[in-house]
C-alpha positions in Angstrom: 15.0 0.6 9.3 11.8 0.7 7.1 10.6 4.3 6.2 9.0 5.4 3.1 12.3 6.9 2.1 14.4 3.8 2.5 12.0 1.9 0.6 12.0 4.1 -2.1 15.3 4.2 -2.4 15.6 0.0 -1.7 12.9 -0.4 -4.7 15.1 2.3 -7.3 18.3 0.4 -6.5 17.0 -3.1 -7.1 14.2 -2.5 -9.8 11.7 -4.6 -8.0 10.9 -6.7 -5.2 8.5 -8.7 -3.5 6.4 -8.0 -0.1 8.4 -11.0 1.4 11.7 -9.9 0.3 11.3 -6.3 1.1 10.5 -7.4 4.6 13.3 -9.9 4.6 15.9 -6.9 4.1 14.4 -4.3 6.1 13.5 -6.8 8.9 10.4 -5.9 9.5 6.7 -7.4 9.3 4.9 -8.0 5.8 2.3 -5.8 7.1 4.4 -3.1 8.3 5.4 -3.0 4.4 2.4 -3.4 2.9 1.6 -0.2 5.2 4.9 1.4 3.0 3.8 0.2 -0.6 -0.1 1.2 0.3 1.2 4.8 1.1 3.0 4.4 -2.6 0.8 3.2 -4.1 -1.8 5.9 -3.5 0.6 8.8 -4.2 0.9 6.6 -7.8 4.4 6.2 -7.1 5.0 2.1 -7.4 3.2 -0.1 -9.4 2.3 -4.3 -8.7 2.5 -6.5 -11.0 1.8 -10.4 -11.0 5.1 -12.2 -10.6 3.3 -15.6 -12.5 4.2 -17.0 -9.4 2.5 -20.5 -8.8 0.1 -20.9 -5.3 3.4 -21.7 -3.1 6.4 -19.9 -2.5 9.3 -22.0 -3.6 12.6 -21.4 -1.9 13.4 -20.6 2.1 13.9 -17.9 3.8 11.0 -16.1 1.1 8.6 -16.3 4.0 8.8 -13.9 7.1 9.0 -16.9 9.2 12.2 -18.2 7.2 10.9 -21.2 5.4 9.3 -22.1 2.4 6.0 -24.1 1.4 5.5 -27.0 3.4 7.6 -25.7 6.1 5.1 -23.8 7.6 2.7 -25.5 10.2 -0.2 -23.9 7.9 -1.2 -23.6 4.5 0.2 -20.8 2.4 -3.7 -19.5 2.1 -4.2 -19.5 5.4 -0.7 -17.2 5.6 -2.3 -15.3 2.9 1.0 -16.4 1.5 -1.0 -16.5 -2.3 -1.6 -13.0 -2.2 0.7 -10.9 -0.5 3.6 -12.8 -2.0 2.9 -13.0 -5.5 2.9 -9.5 -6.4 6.2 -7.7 -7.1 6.3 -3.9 -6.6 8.3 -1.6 -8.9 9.2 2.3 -8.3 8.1 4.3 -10.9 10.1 6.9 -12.7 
C-alpha cells in the first residue's frame, strides 16, 4: 500500500526510482505518487534528477498501463509519458 512512510522506506532501500516504477511496485496510479514525492519534495526530503532518458520509454511494463512506446494507442506526450517518467527521485539523507 502506498503511504508516505512506505515510500520513504521503498526509495532508502533502493537508492532511487522512477514515477513509473514506484507505481509499478506499490500498484498504484502515477498520480497518486506524484501526490507522495510532491509532499517530499516540499518537506526537502527527495530530490529529482534527470535520468538522460530519451522522449520514449524503452522497455514494458515501465508504463502504468504495462507496455512500452509504441504500445500505447497514444503518444508518450500526450501520456505526459516525457515528463513524469524521466525524472528519477532519490531520498535524501
Amino acid at each position: 500500500m502506498l503511504t508516505p512512510g512506505a515510500l520513504r522506506a521503498y526509495l532508502r532501500q533502493q537508492s532511487e526510482a522512477s514515477p513509473a516504477e514506484l507505481a509499478a511496485h506499490f500498484s498504484a496510479p502515477v498520480k497518486m505518487v506524484e501526490g507522495v514525492l510532491a509532499y517530499w519534495q516540499h518537506r526537502g526530503n527527495i530530490e529529482a534528477r534527470n535520468s538522460g532518458a530519451d522522449e520514449h520509454v524503452p522497455e514494458k511494463s515501465a508504463l502504468p498501463c504495462g507496455s512500452g512506446c509504441p504500445g500505447c494507442s497514444s503518444t508518450c506526450a500526450d501520456r505526459g509519458a516525457i515528463s513524469v517518467y524521466s525524472s528519477v527521485f532519490r531520498w535524501k539523507e
